[in-house]
PAVOVEX-455782 format. One record per atom (N, C-alpha, C, CB): residue number from 1; residue in one letter; atom name; x, y, z. Coordinates in steps of 0.05 Angstrom, whole numbers. Glycine has a CB too. Layout:
<rs>
   pos   code   site       xx       yy       zz
   NUM      A     CA        X        Y        Z
...
</rs>
This chain:
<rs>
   pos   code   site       xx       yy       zz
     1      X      N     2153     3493     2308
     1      X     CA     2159     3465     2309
     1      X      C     2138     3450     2292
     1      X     CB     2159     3454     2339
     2      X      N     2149     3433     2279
     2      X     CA     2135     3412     2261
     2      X      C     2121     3385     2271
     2      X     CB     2155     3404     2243
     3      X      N     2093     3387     2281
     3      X     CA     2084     3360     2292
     3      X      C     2069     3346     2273
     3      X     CB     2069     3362     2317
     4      X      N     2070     3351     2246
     4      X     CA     2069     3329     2225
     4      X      C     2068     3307     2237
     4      X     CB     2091     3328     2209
     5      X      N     2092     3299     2231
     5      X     CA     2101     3271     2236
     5      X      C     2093     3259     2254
     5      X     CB     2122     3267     2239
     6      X      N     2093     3264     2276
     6      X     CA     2081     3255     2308
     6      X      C     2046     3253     2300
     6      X     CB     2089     3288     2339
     7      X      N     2035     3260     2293
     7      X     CA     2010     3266     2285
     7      X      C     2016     3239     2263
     7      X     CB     2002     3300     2276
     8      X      N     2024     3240     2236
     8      X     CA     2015     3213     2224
     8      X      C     2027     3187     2240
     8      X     CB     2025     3211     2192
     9      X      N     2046     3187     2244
     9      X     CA     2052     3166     2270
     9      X      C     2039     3158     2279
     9      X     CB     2063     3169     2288
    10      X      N     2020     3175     2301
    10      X     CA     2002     3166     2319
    10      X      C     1976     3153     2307
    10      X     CB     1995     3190     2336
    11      X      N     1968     3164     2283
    11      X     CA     1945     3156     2263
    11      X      C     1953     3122     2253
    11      X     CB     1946     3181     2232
    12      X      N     1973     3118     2256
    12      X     CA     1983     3083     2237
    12      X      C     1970     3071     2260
    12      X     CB     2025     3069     2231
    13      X      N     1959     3080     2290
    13      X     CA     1963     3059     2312
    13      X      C     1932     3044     2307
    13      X     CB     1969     3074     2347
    14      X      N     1921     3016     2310
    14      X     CA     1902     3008     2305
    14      X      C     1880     3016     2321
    14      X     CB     1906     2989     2303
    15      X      N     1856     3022     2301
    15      X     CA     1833     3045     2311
    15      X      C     1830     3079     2311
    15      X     CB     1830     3040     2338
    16      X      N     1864     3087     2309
    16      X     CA     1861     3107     2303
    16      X      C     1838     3131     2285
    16      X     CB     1879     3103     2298
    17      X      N     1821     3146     2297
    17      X     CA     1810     3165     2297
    17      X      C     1815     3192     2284
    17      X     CB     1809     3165     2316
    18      X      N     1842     3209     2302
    18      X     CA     1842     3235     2296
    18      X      C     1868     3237     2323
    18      X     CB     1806     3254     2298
    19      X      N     1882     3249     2316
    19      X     CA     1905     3259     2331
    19      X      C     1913     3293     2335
    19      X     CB     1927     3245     2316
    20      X      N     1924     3301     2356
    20      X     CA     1929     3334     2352
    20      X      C     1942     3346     2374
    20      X     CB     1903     3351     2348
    21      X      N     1960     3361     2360
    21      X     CA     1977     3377     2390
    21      X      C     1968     3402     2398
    21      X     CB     2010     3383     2386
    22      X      N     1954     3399     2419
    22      X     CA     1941     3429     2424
    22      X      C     1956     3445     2449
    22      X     CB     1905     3425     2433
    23      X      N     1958     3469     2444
    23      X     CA     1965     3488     2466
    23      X      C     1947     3500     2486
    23      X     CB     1975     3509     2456
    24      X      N     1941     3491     2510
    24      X     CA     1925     3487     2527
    24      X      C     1925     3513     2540
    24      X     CB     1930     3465     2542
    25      X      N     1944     3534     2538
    25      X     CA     1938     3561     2543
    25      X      C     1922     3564     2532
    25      X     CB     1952     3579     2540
    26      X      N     1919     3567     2506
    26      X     CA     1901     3592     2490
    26      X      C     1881     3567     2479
    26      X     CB     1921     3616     2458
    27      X      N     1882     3543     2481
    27      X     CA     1865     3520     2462
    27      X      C     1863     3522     2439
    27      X     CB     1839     3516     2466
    28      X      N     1881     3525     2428
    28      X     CA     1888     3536     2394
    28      X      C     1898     3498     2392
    28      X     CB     1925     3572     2387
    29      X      N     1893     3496     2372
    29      X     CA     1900     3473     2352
    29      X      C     1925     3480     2339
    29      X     CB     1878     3467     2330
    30      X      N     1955     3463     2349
    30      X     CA     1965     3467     2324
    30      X      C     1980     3462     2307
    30      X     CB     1968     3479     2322
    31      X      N     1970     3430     2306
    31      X     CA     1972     3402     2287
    31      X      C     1950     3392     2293
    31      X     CB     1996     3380     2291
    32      X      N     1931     3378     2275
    32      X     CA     1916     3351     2275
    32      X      C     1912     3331     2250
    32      X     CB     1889     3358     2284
    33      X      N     1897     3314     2253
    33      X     CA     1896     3301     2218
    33      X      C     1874     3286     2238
    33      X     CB     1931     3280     2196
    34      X      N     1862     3270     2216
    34      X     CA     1833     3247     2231
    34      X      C     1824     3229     2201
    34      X     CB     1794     3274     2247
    35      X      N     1820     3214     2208
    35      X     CA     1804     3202     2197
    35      X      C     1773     3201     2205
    35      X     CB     1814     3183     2195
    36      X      N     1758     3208     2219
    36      X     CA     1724     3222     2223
    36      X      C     1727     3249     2211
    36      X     CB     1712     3226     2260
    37      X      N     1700     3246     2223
    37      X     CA     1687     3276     2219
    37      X      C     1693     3302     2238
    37      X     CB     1657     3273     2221
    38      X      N     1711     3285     2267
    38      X     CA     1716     3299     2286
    38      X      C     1728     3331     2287
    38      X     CB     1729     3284     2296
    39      X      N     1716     3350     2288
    39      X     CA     1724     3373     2293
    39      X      C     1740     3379     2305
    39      X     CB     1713     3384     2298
    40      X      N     1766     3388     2302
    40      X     CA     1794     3374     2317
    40      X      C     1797     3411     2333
    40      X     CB     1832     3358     2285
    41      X      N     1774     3436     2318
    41      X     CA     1781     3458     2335
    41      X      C     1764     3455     2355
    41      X     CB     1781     3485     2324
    42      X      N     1746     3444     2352
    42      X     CA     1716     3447     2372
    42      X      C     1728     3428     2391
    42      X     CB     1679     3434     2358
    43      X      N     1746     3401     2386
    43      X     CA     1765     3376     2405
    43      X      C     1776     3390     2419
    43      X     CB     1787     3355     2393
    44      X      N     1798     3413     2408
    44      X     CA     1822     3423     2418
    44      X      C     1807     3445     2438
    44      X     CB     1844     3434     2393
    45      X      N     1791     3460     2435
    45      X     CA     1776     3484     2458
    45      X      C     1769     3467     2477
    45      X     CB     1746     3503     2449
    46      X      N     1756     3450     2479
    46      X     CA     1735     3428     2497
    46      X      C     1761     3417     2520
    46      X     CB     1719     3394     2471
    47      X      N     1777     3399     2501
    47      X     CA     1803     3392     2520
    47      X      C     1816     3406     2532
    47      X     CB     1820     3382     2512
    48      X      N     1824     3428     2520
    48      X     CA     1836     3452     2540
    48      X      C     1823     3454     2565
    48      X     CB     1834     3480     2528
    49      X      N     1794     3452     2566
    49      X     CA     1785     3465     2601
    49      X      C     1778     3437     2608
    49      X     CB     1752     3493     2607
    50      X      N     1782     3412     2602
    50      X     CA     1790     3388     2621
    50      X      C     1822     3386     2627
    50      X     CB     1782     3360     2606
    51      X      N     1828     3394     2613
    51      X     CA     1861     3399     2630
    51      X      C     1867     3424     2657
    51      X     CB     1884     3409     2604
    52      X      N     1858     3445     2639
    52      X     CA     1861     3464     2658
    52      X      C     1844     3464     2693
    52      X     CB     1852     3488     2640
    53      X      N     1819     3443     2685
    53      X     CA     1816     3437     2705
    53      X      C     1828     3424     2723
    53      X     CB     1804     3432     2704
    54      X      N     1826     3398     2708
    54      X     CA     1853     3368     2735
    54      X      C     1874     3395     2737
    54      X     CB     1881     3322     2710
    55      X      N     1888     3409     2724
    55      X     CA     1918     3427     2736
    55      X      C     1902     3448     2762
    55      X     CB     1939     3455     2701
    56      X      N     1886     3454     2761
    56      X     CA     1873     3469     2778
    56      X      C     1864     3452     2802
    56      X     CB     1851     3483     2763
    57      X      N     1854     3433     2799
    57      X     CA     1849     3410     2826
    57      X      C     1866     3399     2830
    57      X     CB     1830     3389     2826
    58      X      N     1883     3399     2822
    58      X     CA     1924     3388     2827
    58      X      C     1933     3406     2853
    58      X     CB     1954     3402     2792
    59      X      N     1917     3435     2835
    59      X     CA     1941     3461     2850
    59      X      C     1919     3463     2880
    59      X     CB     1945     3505     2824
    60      X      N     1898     3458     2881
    60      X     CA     1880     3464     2902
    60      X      C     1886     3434     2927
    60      X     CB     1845     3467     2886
    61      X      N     1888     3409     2907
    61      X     CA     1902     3394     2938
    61      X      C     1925     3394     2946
    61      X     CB     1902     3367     2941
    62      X      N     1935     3405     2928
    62      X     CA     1967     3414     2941
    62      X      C     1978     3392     2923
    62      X     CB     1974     3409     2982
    63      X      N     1972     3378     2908
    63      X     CA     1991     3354     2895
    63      X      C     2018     3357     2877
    63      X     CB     1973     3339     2876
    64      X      N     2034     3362     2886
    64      X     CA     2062     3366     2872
    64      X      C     2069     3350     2853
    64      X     CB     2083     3363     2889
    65      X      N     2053     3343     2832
    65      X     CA     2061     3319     2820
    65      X      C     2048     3328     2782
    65      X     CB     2042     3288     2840
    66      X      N     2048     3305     2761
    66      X     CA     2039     3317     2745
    66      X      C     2030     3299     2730
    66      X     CB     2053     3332     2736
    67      X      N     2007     3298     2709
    67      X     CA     1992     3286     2696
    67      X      C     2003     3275     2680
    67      X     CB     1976     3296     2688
    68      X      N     2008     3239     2675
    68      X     CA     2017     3219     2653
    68      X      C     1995     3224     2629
    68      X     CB     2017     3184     2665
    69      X      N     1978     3217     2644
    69      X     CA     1951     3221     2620
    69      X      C     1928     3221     2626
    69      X     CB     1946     3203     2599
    70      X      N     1909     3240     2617
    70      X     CA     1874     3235     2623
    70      X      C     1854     3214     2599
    70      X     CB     1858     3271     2622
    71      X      N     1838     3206     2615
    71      X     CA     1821     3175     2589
    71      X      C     1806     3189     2594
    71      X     CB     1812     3135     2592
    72      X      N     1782     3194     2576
    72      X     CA     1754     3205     2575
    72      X      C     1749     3176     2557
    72      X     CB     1747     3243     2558
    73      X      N     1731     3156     2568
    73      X     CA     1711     3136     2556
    73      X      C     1685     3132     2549
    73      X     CB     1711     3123     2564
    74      X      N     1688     3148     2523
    74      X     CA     1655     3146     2516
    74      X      C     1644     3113     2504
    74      X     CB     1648     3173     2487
    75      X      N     1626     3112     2496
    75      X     CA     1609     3095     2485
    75      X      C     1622     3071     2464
    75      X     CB     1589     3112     2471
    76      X      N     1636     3094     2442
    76      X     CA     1648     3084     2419
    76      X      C     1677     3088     2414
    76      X     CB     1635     3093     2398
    77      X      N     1689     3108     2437
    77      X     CA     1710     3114     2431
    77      X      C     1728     3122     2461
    77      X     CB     1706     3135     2410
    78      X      N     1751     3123     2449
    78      X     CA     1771     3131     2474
    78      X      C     1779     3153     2459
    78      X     CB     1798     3107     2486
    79      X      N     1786     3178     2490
    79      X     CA     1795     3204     2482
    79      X      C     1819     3200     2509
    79      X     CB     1768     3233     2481
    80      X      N     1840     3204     2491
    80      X     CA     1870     3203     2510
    80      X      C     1881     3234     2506
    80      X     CB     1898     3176     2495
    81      X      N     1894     3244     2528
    81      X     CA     1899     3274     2528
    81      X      C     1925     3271     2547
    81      X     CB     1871     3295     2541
    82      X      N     1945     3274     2538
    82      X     CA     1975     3271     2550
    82      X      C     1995     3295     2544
    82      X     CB     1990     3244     2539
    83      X      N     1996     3316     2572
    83      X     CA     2016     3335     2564
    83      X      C     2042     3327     2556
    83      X     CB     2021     3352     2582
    84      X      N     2045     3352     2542
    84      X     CA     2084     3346     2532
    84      X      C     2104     3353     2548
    84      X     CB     2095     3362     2508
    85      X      N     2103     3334     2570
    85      X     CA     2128     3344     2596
    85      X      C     2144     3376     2572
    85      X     CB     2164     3303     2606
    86      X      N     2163     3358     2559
    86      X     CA     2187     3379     2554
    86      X      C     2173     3410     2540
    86      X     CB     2213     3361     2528
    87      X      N     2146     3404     2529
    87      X     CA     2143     3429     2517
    87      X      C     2117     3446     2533
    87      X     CB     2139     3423     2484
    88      X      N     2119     3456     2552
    88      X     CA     2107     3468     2578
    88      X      C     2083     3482     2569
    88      X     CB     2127     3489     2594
    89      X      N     2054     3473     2573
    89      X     CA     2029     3486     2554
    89      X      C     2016     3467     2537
    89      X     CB     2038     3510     2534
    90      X      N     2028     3455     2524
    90      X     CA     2018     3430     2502
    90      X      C     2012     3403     2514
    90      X     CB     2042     3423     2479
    91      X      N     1997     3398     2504
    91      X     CA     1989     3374     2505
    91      X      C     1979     3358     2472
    91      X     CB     1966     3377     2527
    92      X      N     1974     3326     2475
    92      X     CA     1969     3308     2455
    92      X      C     1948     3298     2457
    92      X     CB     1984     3291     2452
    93      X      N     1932     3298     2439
    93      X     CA     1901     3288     2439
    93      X      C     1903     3265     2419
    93      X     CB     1877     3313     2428
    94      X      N     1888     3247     2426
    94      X     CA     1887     3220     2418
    94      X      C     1857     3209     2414
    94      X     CB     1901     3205     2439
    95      X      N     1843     3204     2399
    95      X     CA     1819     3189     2389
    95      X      C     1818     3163     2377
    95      X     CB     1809     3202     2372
    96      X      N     1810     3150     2388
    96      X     CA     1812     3119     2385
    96      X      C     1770     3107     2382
    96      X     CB     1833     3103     2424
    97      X      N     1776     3086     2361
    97      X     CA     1753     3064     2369
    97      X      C     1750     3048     2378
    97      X     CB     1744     3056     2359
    98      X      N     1732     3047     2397
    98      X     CA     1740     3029     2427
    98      X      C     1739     3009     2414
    98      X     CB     1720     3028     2456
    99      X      N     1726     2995     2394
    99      X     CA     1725     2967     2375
    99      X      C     1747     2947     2362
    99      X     CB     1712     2974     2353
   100      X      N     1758     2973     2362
   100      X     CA     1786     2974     2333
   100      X      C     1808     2970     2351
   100      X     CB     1792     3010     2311
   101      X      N     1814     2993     2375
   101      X     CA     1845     2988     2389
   101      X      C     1839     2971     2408
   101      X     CB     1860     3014     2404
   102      X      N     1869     2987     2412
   102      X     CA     1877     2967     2439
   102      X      C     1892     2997     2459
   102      X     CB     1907     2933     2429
   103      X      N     1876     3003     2485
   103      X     CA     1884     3017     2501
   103      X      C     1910     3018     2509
   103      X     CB     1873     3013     2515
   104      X      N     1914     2994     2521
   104      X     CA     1955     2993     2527
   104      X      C     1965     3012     2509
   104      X     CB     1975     2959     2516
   105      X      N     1959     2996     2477
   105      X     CA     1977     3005     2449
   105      X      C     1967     3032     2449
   105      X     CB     1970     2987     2417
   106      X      N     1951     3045     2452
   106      X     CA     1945     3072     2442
   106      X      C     1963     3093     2466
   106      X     CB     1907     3077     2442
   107      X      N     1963     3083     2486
   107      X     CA     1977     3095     2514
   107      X      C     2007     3100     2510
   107      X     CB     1973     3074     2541
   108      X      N     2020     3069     2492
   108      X     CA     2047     3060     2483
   108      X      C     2050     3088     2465
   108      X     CB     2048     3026     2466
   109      X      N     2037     3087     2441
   109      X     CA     2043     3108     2426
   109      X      C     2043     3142     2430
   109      X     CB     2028     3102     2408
   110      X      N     2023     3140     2451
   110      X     CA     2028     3163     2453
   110      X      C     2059     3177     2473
   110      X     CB     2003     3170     2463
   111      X      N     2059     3158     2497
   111      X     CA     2089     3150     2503
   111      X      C     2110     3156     2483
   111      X     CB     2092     3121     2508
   112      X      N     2108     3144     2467
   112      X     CA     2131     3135     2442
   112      X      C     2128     3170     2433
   112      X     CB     2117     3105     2410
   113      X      N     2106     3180     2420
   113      X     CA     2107     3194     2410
   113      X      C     2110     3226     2422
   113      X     CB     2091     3186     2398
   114      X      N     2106     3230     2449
   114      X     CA     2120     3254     2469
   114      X      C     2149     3245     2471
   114      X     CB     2106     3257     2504
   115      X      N     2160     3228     2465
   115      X     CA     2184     3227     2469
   115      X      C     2201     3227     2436
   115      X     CB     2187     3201     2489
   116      X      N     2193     3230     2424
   116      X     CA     2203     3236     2386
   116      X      C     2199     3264     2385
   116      X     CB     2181     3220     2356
   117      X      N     2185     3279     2407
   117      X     CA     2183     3313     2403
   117      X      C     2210     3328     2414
   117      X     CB     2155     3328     2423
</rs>
């Protein structure tokens, strides 16, 4: 599958960073693009075991339910991480400048953009 497109898409949104569809089994990268310096394999390993965790503290309270999206808020930036309901393993990574966006809009797009896959 081709996540090109979904990937520059997500990059037009204001503040955009660095975008990427990672497979959270293995934490393999496999689409990204950025505008930083951000290391999108060293992003994609790192996010894998914050997901695999919340799915693991999901499965330990018993919560039958499933993740819209995780915010990690650092200093200068927002890190958005939203699985791909339909494609089971993947998830979307999102890098934003907390200066530049706008949270709603970055949340919107990524919305927008699990649903163009």
């Amino acid at each position: 599958m081709n996540f090109d497109g979904i990937i520059n898409e997500l990059l037009k949104t204001d503040g955009a960073m660095a975008a990427a569809v990672v497979d959270y089994s293995s934490g393999m990268l496999l689409a990204g693009a950025g505008k930083s310096s951000l290391d999108l394999e060293i992003a994609a390993a790192g996010n894998t075991e914050v997901v695999r965790a919340k799915m693991k503290t999901m499965k330990l309270l018993a919560l039958n339910d499933s993740i819209d999206d995780i915010l990690i808020t650092l200093g200068e930036q927002y890190h958005l991480i939203r699985p791909i309901a339909k494609l089971d393993g993947l998830f979307l990574y999102f890098v934003l400048a907390k200066d530049k966006s706008n949270l709603a809009l970055a949340r919107r797009a990524l919305v927008d953009a699990e649903k163009n896959i």
